[in-house]
Short mmCIF file of the C-alpha atoms (twelve columns), coordinates in Angstrom:
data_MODEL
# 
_entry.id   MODEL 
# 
loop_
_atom_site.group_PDB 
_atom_site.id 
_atom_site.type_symbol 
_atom_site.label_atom_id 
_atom_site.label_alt_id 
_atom_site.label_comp_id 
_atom_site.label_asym_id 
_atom_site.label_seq_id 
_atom_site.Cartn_x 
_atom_site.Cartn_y 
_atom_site.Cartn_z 
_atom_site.pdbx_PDB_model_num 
ATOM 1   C CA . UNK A 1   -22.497 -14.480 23.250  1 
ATOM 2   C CA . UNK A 2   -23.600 -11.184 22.124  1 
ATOM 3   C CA . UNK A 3   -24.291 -11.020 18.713  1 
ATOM 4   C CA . UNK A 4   -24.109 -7.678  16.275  1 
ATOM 5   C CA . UNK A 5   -27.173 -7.537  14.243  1 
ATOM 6   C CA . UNK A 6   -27.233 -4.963  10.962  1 
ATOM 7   C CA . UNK A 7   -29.352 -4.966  7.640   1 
ATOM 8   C CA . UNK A 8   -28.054 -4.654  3.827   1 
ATOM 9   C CA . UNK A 9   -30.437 -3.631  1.002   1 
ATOM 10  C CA . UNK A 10  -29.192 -5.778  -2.494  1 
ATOM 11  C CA . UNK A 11  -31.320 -4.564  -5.238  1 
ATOM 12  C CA . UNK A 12  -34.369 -3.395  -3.181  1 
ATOM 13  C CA . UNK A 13  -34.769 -6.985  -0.785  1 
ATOM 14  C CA . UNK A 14  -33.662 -6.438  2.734   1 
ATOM 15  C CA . UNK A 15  -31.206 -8.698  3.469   1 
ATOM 16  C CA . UNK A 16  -30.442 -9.531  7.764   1 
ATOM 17  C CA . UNK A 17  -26.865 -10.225 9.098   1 
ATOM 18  C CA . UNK A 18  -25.237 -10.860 12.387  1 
ATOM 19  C CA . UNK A 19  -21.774 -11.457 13.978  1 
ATOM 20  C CA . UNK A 20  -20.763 -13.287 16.816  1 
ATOM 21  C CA . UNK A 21  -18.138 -11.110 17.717  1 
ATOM 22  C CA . UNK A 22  -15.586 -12.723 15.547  1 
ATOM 23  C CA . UNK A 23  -13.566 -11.423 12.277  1 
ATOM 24  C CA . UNK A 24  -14.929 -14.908 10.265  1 
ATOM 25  C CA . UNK A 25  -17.983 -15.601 11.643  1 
ATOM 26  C CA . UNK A 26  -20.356 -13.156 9.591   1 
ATOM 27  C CA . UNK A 27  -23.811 -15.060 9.208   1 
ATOM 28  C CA . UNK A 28  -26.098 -13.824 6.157   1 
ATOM 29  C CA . UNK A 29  -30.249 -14.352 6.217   1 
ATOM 30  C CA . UNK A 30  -30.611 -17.567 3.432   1 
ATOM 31  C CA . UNK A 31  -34.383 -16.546 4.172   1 
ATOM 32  C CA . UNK A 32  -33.649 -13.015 3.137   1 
ATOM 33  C CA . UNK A 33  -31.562 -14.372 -0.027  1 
ATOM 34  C CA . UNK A 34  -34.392 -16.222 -1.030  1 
ATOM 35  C CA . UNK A 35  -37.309 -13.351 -0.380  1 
ATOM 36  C CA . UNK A 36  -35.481 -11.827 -3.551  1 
ATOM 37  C CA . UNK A 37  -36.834 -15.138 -5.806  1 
ATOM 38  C CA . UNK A 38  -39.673 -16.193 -3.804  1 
ATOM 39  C CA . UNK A 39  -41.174 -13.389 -1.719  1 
ATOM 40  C CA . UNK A 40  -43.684 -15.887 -0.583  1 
ATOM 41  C CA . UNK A 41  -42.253 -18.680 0.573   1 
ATOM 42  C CA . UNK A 42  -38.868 -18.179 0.682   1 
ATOM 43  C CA . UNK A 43  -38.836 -21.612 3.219   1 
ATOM 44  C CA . UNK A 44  -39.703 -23.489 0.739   1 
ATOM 45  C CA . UNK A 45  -37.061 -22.561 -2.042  1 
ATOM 46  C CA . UNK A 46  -34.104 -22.775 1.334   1 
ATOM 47  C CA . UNK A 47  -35.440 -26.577 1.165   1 
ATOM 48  C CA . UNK A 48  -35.126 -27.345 -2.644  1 
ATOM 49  C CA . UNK A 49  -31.922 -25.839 -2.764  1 
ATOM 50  C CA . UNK A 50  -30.641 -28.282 0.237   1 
ATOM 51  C CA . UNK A 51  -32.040 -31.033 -1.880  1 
ATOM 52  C CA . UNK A 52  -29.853 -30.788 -4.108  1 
ATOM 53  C CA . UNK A 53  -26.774 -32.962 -4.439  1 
ATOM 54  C CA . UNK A 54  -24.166 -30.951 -5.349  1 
ATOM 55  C CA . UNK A 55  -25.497 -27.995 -2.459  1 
ATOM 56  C CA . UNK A 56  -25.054 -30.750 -0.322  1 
ATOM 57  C CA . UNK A 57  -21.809 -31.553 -1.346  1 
ATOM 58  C CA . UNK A 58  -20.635 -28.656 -0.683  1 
ATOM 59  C CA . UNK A 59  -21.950 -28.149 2.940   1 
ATOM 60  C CA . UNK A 60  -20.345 -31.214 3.820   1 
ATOM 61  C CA . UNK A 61  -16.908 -30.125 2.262   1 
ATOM 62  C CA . UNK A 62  -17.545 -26.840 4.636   1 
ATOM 63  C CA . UNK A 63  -18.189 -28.163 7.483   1 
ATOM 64  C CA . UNK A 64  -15.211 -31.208 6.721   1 
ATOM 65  C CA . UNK A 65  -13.088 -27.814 6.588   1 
ATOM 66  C CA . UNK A 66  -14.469 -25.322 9.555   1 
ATOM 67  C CA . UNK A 67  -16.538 -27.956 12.497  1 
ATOM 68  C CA . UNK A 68  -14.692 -30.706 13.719  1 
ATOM 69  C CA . UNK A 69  -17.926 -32.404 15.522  1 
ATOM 70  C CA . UNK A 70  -19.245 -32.488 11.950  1 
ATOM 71  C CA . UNK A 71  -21.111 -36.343 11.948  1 
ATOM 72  C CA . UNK A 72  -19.320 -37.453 8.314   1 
ATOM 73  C CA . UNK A 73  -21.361 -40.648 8.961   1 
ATOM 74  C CA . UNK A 74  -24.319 -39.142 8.725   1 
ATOM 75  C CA . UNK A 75  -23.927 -36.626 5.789   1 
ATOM 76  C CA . UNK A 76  -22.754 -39.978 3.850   1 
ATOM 77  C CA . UNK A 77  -26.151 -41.320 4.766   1 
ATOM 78  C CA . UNK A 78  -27.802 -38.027 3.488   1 
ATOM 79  C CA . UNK A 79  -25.464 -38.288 0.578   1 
ATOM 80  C CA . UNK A 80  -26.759 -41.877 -0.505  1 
ATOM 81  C CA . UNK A 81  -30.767 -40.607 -0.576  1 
ATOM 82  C CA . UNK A 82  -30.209 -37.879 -2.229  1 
ATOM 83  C CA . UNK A 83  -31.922 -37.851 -6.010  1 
ATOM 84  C CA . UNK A 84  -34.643 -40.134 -4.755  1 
ATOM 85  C CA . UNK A 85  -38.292 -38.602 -5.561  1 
ATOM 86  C CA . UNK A 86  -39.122 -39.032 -1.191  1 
ATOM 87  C CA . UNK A 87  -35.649 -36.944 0.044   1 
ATOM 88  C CA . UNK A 88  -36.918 -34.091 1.713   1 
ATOM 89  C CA . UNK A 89  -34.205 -32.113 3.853   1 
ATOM 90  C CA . UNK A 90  -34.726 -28.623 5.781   1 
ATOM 91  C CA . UNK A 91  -32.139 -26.450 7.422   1 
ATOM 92  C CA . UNK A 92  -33.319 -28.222 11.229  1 
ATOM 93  C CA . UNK A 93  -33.616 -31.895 9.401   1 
ATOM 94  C CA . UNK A 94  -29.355 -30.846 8.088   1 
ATOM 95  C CA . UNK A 95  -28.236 -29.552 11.182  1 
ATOM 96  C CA . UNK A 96  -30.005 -32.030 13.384  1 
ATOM 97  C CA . UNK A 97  -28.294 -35.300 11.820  1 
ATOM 98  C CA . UNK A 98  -24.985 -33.767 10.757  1 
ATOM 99  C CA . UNK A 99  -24.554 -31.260 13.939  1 
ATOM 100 C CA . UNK A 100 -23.572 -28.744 11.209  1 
ATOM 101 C CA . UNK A 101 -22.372 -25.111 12.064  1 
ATOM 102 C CA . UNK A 102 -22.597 -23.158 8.992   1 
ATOM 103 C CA . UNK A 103 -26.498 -23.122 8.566   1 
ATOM 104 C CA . UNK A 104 -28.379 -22.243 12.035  1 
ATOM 105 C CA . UNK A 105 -32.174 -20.955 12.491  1 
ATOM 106 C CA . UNK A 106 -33.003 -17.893 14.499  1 
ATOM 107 C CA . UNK A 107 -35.809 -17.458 16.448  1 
ATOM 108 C CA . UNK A 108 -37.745 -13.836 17.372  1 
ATOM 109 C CA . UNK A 109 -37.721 -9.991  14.875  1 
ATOM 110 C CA . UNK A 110 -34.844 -11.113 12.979  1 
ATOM 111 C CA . UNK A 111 -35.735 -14.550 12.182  1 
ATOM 112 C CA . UNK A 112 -35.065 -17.397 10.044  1 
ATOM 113 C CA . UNK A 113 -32.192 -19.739 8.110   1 
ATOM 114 C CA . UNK A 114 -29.280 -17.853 8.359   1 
ATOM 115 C CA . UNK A 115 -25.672 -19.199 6.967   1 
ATOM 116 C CA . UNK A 116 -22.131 -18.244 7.211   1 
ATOM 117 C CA . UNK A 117 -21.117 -15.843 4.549   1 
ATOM 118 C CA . UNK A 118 -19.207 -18.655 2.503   1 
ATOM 119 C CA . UNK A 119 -22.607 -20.563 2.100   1 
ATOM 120 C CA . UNK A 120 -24.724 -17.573 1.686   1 
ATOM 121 C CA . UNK A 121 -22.914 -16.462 -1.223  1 
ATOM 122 C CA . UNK A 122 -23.055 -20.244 -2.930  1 
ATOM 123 C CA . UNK A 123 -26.883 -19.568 -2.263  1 
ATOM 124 C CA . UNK A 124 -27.464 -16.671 -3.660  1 
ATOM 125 C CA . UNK A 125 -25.423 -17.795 -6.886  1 
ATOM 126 C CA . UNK A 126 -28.161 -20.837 -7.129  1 
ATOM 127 C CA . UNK A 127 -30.769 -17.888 -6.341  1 
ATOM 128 C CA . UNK A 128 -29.247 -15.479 -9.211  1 
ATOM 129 C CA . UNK A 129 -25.497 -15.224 -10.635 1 
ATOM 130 C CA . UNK A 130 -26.250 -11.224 -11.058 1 
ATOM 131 C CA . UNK A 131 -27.660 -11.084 -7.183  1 
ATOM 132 C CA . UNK A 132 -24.887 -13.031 -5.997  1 
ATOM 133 C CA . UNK A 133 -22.432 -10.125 -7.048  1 
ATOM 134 C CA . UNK A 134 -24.712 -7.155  -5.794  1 
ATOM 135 C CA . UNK A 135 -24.843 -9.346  -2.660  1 
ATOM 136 C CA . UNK A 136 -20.992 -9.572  -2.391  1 
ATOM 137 C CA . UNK A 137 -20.114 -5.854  -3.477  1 
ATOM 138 C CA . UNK A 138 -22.782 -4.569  -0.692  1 
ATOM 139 C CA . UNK A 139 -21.577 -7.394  1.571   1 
ATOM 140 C CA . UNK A 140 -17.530 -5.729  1.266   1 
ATOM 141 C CA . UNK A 141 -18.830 -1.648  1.068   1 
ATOM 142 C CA . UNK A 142 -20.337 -2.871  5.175   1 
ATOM 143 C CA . UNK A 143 -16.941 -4.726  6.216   1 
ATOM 144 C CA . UNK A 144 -15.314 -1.570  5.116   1 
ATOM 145 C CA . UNK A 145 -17.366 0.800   6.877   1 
ATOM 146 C CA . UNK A 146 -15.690 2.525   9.454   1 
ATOM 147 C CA . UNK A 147 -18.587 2.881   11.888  1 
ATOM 148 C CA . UNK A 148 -19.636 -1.009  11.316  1 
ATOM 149 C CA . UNK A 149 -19.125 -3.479  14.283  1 
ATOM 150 C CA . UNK A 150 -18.688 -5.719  11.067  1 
ATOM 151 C CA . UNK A 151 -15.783 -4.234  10.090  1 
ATOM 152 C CA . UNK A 152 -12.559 -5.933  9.784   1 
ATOM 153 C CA . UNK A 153 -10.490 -3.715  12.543  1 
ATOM 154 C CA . UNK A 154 -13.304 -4.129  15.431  1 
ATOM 155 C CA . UNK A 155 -14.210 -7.197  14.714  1 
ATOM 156 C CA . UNK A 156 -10.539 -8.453  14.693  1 
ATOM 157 C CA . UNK A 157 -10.062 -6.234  18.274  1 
ATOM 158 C CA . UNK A 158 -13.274 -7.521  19.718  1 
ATOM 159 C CA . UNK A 159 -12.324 -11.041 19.273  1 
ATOM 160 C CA . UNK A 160 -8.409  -10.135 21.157  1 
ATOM 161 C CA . UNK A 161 -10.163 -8.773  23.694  1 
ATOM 162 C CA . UNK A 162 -12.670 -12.202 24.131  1 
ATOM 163 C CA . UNK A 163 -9.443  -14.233 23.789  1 
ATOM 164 C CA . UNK A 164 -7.872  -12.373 26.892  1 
ATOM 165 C CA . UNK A 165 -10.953 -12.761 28.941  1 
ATOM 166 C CA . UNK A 166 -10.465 -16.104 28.855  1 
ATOM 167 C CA . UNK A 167 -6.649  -16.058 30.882  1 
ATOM 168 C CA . UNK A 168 -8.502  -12.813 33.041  1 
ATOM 169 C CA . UNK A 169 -10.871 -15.506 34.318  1 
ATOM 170 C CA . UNK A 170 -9.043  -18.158 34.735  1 
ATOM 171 C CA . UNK A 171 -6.768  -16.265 36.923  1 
ATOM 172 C CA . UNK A 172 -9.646  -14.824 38.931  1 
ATOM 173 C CA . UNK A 173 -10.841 -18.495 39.072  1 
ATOM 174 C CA . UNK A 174 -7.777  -19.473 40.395  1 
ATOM 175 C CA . UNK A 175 -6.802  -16.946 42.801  1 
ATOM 176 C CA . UNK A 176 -9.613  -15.831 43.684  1 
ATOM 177 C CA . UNK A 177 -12.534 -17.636 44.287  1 
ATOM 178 C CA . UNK A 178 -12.047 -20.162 47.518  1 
ATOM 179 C CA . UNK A 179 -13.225 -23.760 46.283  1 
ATOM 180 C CA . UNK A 180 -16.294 -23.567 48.741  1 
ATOM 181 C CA . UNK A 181 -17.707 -20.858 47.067  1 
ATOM 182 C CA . UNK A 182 -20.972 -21.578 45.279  1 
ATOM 183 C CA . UNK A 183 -21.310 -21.308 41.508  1 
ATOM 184 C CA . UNK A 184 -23.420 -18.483 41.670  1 
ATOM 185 C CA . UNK A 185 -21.177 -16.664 44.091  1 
ATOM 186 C CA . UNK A 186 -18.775 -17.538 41.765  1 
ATOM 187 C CA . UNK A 187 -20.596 -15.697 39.011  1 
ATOM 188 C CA . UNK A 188 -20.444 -12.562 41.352  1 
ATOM 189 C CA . UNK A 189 -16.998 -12.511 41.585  1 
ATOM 190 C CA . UNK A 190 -16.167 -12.958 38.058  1 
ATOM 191 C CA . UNK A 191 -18.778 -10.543 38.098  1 
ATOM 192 C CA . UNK A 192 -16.945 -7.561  39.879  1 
ATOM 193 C CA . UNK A 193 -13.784 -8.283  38.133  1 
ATOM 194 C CA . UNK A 194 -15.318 -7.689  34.776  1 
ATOM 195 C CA . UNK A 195 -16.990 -4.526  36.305  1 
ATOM 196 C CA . UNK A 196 -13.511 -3.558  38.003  1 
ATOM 197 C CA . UNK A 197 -12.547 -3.268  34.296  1 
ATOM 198 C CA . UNK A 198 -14.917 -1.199  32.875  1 
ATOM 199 C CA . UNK A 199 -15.066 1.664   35.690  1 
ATOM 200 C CA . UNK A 200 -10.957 1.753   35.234  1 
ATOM 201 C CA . UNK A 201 -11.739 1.981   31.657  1 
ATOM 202 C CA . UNK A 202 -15.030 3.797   30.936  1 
ATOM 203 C CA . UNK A 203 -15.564 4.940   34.297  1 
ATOM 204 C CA . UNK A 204 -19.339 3.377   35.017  1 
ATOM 205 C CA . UNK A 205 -20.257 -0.283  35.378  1 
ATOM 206 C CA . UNK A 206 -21.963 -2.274  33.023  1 
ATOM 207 C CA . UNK A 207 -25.230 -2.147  34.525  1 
ATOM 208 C CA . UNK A 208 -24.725 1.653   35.269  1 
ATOM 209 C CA . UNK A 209 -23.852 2.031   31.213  1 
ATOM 210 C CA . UNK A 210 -26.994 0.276   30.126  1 
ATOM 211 C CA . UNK A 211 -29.024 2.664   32.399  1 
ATOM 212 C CA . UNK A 212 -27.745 5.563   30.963  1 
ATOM 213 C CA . UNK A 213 -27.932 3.997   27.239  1 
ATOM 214 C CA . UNK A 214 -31.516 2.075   27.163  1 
ATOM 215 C CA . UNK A 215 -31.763 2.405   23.815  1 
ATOM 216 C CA . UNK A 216 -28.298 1.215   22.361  1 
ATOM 217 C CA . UNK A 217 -27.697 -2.428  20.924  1 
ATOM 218 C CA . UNK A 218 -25.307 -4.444  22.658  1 
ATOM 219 C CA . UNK A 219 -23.661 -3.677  26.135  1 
ATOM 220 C CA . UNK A 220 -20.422 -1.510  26.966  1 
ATOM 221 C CA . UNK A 221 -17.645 -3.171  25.849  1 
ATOM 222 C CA . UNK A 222 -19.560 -3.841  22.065  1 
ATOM 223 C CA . UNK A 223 -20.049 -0.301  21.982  1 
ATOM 224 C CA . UNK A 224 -16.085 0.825   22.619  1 
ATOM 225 C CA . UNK A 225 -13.893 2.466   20.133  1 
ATOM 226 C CA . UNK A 226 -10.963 0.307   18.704  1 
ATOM 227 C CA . UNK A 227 -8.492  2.398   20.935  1 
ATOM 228 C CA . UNK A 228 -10.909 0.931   24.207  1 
ATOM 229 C CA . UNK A 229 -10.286 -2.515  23.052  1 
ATOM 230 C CA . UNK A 230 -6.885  -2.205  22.542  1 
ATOM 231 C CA . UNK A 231 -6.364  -0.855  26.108  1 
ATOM 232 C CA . UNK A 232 -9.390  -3.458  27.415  1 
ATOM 233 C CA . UNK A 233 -7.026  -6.229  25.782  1 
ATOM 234 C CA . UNK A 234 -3.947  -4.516  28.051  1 
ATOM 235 C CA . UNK A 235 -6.035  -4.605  31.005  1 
ATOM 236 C CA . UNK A 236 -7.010  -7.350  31.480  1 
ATOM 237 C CA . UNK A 237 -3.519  -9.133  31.250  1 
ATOM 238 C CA . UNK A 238 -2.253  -6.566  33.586  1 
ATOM 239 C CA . UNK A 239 -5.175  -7.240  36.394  1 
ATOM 240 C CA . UNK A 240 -4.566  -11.477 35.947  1 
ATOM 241 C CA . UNK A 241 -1.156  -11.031 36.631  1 
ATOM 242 C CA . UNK A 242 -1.697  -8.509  39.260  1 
ATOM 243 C CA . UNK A 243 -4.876  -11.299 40.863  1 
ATOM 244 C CA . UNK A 244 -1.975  -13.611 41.059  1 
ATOM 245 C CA . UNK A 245 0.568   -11.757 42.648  1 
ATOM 246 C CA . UNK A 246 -2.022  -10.803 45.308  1 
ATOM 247 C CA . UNK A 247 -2.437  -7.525  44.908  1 
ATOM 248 C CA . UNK A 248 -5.262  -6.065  47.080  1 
ATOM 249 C CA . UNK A 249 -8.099  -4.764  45.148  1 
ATOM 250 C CA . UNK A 250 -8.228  -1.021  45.942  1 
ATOM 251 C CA . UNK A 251 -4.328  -1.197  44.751  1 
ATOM 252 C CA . UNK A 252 -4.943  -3.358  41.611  1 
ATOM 253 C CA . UNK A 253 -8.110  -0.795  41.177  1 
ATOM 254 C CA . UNK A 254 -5.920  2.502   41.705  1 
ATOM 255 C CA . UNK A 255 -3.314  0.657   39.173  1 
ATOM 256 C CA . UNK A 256 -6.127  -0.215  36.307  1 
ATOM 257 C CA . UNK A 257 -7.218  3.210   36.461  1 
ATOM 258 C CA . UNK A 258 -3.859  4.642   36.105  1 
ATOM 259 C CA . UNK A 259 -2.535  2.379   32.744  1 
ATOM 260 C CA . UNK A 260 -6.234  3.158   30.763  1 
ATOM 261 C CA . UNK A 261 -6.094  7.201   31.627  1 
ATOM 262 C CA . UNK A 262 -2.137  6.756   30.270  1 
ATOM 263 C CA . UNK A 263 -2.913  4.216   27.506  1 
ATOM 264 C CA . UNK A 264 -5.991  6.078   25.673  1 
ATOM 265 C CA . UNK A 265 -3.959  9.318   26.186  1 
ATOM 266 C CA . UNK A 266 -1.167  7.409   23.916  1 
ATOM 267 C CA . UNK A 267 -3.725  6.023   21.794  1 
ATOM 268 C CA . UNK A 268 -5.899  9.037   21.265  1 
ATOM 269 C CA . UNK A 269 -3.098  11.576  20.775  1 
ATOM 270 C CA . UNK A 270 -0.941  9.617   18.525  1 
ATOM 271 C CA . UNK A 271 -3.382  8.155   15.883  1 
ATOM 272 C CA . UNK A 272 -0.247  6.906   13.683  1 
ATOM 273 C CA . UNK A 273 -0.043  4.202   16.458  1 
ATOM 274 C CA . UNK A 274 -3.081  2.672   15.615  1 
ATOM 275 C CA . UNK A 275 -2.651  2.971   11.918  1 
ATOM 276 C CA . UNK A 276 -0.317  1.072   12.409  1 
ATOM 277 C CA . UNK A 277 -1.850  -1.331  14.108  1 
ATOM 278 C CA . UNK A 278 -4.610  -1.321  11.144  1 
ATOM 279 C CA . UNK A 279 -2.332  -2.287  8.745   1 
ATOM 280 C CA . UNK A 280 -0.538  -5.162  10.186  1 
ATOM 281 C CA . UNK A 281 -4.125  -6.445  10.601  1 
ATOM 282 C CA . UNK A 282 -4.781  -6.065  6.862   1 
ATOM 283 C CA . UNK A 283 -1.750  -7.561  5.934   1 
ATOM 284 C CA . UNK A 284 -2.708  -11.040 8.541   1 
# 
């Protein structure tokens, strides 16, 4: 899952995000929070604020809410040591037991505890009620950036397009691929259809666009304007449909081609259209 890394700067700390592609699923560095109180061992202050009761409380209502493989028996468990001078719990010893979702640890440049916006913010609150609000107000100036993959119209786009994917390979899978085939000559077919995609669309492959763009996070379709992803979204039901009529692939090639030239032509001359689209977004 390719994930859209960016950095905020609340009242001079340096504070890491990512998203997973998804409108809800911003994830804010706890680690970073906590650099702004405890420069030195931020780890350390992530662990006595999970010690607490009512943090705990919390999580568990959160994940209750958003992760239905949350273990309930086990957070009760947690629930019944807390306040005892031995309970120790980490962000590993939480998600381990409870197979919690809204904390997770990242590994390499950008790591640490990281936690899903609604549990960030409780942190930072514990961390400092006047942080907590420069936190939020830089937080909402990045979602409403226009050239931020965090904001609300890609995001929202991106995830359509993931959601369409999903029927595009099935269909392939289906239609396409005989059940002798191996898996990975499975993943080469799934493979070209993806790639069939992009040249109708952006005229180069993936692995020809990350040649030509070394240097640039993320791979071509995480890089596309919101008029791409609209068409991309288009696509993609038009080739499944067109994999399970049995259309030949230079004809369902010639066809793709055809609807994204039209499409971003419609798109990119009549910018009301996505306005449009924009605002019945906001509105959801």
């Amino acid at each position: 899952m390719t994930r859209e890394h960016t950095t905020i700067d609340v009242q001079g700390t340096s504070i890491d995000l990512f998203n997973d592609g998804t409108s809800n699923n911003d994830f804010i560095s706890l680690t970073g929070i906590a650099k702004y109180k405890s420069p030195d061992a931020p780890a350390d202050l992530i662990k006595n604020w999970l010690r607490n009761r009512n943090t705990l409380e919390f999580l568990g209502i959160w994940e209750q809410m958003n992760n239905s493989s949350f273990n309930n028996k086990a957070f009760e468990q947690i629930l019944s040591e807390t306040g005892a001078n031995s309970f120790i719990m980490s962000p590993k010893k939480w998600i381990t037991l409870t197979q919690a979702i809204g904390i997770t640890s990242q590994p390499g440049r950008l790591g640490g505890t990281y936690a899903h916006s609604d549990i960030a913010f409780e942190f930072a609150s514990w961390i400092s009620p006047e942080f907590r609000l420069y936190l939020i107000k830089d937080y909402q100036q990045l979602k409403q950036s226009s050239e931020s993959h965090f904001n609300l119209d890609w995001t929202l786009n991106r995830a359509l397009s993931k959601a369409n994917y999903r029927i595009h390979t099935d269909a392939i899978k289906e239609a396409l691929i005989p059940q002798k085939l191996t898996t990975q000559e499975a993943k080469f077919a799934y493979a070209n259809e993806a790639d069939r995609l992009n040249v109708a669309l952006f005229g180069v492959t993936a692995g020809e666009w990350r040649q030509r763009n070394p240097h640039i996070k993320g791979n071509i379709r995480d890089n596309a304007t919101m008029e791409q992803l609209l068409v991309l979204t288009n696509l993609e039901n038009l080739n499944a449909q067109m994999i399970i009529d049995r259309v030949s692939n230079e004809k369902r090639t010639q066809k793709l081609n055809t609807v994204a030239r039209k499409q971003l032509k419609t798109f990119l001359q009549n910018k009301t259209a996505t306005e449009n689209i924009k605002r019945i977004e906001n509105k959801d």
